[in-house]
N, C-alpha and C positions, 0 to 999 in steps of 0.2 A: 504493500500500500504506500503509496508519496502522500505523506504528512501534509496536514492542513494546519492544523492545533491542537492541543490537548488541553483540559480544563478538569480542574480538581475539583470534585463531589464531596463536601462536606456539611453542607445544612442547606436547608431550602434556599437561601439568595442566590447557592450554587447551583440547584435545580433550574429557578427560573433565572440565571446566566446561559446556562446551558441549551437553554429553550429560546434564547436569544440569541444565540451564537446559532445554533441550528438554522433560524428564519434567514439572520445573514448569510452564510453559507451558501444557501440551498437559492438564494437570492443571484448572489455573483457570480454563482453556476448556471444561471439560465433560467432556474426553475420555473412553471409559471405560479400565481397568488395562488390557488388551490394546494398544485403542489406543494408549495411552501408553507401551509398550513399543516398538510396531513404530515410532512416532517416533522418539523418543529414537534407535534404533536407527539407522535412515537416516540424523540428522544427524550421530551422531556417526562413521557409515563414511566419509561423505564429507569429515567435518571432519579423521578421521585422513588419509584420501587428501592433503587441499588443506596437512594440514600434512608430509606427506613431503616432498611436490613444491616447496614454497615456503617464501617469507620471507613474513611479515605477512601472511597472510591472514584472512579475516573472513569472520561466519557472521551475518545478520542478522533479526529475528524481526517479525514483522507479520502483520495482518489487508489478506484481500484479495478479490477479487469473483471466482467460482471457478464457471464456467455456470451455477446457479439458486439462490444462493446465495453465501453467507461462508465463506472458506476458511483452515486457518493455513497463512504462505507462509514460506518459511524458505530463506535464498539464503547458499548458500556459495561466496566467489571467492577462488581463489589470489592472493598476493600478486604479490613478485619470484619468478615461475620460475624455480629451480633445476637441475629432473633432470626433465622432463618433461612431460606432461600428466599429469590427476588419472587415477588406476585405473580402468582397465575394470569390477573388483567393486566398489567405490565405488557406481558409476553402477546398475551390475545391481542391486545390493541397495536402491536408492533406489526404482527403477522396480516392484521387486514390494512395496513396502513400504508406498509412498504414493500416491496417487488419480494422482497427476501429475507428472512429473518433466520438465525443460526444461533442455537443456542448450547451455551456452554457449559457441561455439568460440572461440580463442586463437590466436596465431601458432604455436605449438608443439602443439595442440588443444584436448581439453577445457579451459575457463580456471576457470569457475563452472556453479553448479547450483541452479536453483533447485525447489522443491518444494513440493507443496503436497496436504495432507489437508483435507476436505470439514469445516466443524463441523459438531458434534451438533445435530438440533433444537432450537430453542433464540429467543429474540428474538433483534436483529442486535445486533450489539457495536456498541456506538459510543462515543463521545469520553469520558462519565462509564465507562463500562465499562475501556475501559481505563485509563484513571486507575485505577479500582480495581486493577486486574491488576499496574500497573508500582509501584503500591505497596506490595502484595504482597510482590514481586518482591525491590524494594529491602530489604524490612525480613527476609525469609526468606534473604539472599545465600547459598549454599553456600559451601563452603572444597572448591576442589579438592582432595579427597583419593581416592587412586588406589585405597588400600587399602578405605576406604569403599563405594565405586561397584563394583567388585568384588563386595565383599557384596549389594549391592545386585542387580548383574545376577545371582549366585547365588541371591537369593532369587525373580525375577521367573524366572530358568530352572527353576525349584523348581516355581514356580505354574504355568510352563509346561506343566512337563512333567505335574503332576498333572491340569490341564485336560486333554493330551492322553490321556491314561492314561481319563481317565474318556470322553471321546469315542470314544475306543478301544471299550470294553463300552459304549457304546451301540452301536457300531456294529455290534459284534457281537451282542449282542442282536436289533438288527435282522437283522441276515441271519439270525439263528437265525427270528425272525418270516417272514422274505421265503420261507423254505426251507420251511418249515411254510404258507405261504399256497402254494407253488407247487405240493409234494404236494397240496394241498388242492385245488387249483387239475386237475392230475392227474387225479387222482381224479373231479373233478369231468366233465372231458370225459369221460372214459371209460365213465362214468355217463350223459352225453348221446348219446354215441355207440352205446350198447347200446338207451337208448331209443328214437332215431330209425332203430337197424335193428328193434327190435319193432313200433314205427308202421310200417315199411316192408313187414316180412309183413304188418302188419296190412290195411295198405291195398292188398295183393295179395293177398288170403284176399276180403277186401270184394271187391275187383273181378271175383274168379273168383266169389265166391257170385255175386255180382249177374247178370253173364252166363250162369253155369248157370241161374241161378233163373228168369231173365230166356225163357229156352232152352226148361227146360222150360216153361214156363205158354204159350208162344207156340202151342204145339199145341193143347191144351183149351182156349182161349180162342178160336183160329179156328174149332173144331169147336162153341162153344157161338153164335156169333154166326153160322155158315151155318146153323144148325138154328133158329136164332129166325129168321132171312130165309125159312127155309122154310115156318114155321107161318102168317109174316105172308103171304106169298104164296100161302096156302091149300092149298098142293099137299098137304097129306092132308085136304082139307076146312075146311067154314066151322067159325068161333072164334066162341064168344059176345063180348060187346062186353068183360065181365071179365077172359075169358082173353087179350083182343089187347091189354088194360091190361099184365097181368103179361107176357106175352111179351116188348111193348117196354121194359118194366123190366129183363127181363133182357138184353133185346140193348141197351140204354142203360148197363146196369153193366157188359156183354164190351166194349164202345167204352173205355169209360173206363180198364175197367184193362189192354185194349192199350195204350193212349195212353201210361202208368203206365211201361208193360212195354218200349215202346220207346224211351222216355225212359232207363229206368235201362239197357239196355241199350249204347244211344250214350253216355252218361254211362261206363260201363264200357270201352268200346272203349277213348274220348281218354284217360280216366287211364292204362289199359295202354299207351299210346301203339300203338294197333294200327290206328288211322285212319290211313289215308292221304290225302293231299291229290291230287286229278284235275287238276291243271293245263290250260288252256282258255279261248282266247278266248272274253269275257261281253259280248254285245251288250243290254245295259238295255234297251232296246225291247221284246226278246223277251221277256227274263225276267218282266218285266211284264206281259205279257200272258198268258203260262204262270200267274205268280202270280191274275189277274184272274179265269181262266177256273177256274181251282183253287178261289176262297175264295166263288165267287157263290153257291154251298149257302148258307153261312153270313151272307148278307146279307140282314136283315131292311129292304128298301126301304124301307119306310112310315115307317120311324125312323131308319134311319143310311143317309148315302149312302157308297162306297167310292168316293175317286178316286184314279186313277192318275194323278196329274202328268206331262205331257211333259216328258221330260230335255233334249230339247238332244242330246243324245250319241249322235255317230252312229259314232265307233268305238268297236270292243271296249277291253278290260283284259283283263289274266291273272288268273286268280282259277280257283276250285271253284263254277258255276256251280250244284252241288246244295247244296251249302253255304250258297249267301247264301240259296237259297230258302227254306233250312231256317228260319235266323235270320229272315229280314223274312215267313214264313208263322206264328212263332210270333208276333213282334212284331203284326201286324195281326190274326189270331184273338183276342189278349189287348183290343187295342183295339176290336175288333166285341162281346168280351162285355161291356165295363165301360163302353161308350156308350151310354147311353140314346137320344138325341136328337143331331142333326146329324153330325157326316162324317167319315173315317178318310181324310188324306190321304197317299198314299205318296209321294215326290220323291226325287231322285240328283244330286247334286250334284258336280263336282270343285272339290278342290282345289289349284290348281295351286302353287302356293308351299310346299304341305306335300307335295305329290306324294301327293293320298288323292282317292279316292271317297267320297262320305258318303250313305249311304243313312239315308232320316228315314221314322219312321213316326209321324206327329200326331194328335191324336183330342181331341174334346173331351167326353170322358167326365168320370170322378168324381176323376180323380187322385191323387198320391200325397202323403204329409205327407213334410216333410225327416227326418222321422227314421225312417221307412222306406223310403227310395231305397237304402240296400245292404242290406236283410233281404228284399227282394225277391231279391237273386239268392245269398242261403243256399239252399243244396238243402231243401226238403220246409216250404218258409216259406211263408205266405202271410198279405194284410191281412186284417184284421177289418172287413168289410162285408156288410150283406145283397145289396148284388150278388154280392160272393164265394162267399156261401153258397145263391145261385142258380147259380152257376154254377163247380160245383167243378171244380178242376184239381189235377194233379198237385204242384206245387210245383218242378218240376225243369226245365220251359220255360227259365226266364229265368236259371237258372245254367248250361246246357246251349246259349242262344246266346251266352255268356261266352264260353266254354268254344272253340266252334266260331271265335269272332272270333278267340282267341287263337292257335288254329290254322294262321288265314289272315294272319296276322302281323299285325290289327287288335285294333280295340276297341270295347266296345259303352260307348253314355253315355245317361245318362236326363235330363231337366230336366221340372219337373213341377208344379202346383202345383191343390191339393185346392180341387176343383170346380169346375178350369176348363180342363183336359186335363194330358196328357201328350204328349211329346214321345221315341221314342226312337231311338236312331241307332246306328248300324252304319258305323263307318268302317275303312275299307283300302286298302293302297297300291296303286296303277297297277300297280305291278309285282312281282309276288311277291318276298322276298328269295330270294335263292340259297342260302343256306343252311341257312336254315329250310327249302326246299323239301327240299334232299338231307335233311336229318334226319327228315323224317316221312316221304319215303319211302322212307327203309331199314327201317322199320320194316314 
């Protein structure tokens, strides 16, 4: 420790010298008025303690190195023990007063104390520094007077207490604010909570339109697409080459807007949650060849080939065998329209470490930009391309096999990149969870 002063404890005027010299100190070091209150404070509870209990004790004042940093250390030890160790409130009032307090045992206990508050920021004090301090020091000496320092702690209780006074209404002011943000606050959920049950009819008013709407059109759209099959198959006689034009227009626009119709349809069920999931072993081999024998309509040889990759996989999984069909037959119909040239491969892959199956559908069509890989699977989205606009769809496919993954307690993923394929995948677990099983089929 580099020495400040040392001041001998001998009867109370020593006490409150002590407690005078602390306020200076703690002064020429920076400290601010609080601070130099709660100093003062501490040395002089312990100085009065070490002088009840003893003869000649001493209070001694220095700079010292205090974890990351200069600290003021300030050590008071009883003399000849008289009647004791030093006070218990002595010590307590030290310990909530200053950064650190170290106490020194005795044959009888406490003997000394020493103490220590962190300096202000500040450069480090060093050798001319305190020179200046103990010059100070010496030239400003106080006279202990008892009646002085009295006024003195009268007036710091004064500034105390108006500081507290005034922390006081801010405090209150703030709770008046906190009380006012929490109404508001109130209010506000209560507000979200009326919205999100008007969203909630809303999106059961939508799902009941949609399935009504869905309901009725399923009738006059089967009745206009069997009576175009009939004209084209002549059964009331030959069509000129004009009328077999417009017939197949019109049984091309009844395709489409079934396709439309049972899209939003299944789109309606899952939000109502009124799908149920068929649980069943899915032997890949099969479904693939189900799928093969299904999309050969729609495979223009001469330009795309369709392969079905052997899996490997000779046992089943539990799954919704109509389900996955759903998803990897929109998946590769999307991929047979938007390929020009070369192949649409299907593959199954497990993975045993995440416990999934990953069903890939690849194609080296026209692809997607990065910033339409999720406006693809908005309902009623679709890209801007003239393949697109040869070959319209609904917009509801690819939020509709989202939808069906999420069912099957998977996920669909896309990877993609413009003019040199697409890639999209279908993965789910080995084994259905258990309790996503019971919850859809309570429904």
């Amino acid at each position: 420790m580099q020495r400040i002063l040392h001041i001998g404890i001998a009867n109370e005027q020593d006490v409150v010298l002590v407690r005078q010299r602390a306020r200076q100190v703690s002064s020429l070091l920076g400290f601010s008025q609080q601070d130099q209150v709660r100093i003062a404070t501490a040395v002089s509870e312990v100085a009065r303690g070490a002088c009840q209990v003893s003869l000649g004790g001493r209070a001694a004042f220095g700079i010292a190195e205090f974890e990351r940093g200069q600290c003021l250390q300030v050590t008071i030890g009883a003399g000849n023990v008289t009647s004791g160790p030093l006070p218990d409130d002595a010590i307590v009032t030290a310990h909530r007063l200053m950064d650190d307090c170290t106490v020194e045992q005795g044959a009888h206990g406490p003997a000394a104390v020493t103490m220590r508050r962190a300096l202000p920021p500040q450069p480090p004090v060093g050798a001319a520094r305190l020179a200046e301090i103990a010059e100070q020091l010496a030239k400003d000496s106080p006279v202990a007077n008892t009646y002085l320092e009295v006024h003195l702690q009268n007036r710091e209780l004064a500034a105390t207490l108006a500081e507290l006074r005034e922390r006081q209404e801010d405090l209150l002011s703030l709770t008046r604010e906190l009380e006012d943000t929490n109404r508001g606050i109130v209010a506000l959920y209560a507000e979200i909570e009326d919205k999100a049950e008007r969203l909630r009819r809303a999106d059961e008013m939508k799902s009941r339109f949609l399935s009504n709407t869905s309901h009725e059109l399923r009738t006059p759209l089967s009745s206009i697409r069997a009576l175009a099959k009939l004209l084209l198959d002549r059964m009331d006689g030959d069509l000129t080459a004009e009328q077999e034009r417009q017939v197949r227009y019109i049984e091309t626009a009844a395709n489409d807007l079934s396709e439309l119709v049972n899209d939003l349809l299944d789109l309606a069920k899952i939000e109502a949650g009124k799908v149920e999931v068929q649980m069943a072993p899915v032997v890949v081999d099969n479904l693939f060849r189900t799928l093969k024998g299904m999309l050969r309509p729609l495979v223009d040889e001469a330009r795309v080939e369709l392969v079905f990759e052997p899996s490997g996989l000779t046992g089943p999984f539990e799954s919704d065998e109509g389900k996955i069909a759903q998803v990897l037959r929109n998946f590769i119909s999307n991929a047979l329209k938007f390929t020009e040239q070369g192949a649409v491969r299907v593959s199954a892959d497990v993975d045993g470490g995440a416990g999934t199956i990953v069903f890939a559908v690849a194609d080296t069509g026209i692809g997607i930009s990065p910033d339409n890989l999720q406006l693809i699977f908005e309902e009623f989205s679709q890209i801007e391309h003239p393949l697109q606009r040869r070959s319209k769809g609904t917009g509801l496919g690819l939020p509709l096999c989202r939808k069906l993954a999420e069912l099957l307690g998977g996920r669909v993923e896309v990877e993609s990149q413009v003019g040199v394929g697409s890639t999209f995948r279908l993965v789910l677990p080995l084994s259905f969870p258990a309790a996503s099983g019971a919850d859809h089929d309570g429904h």
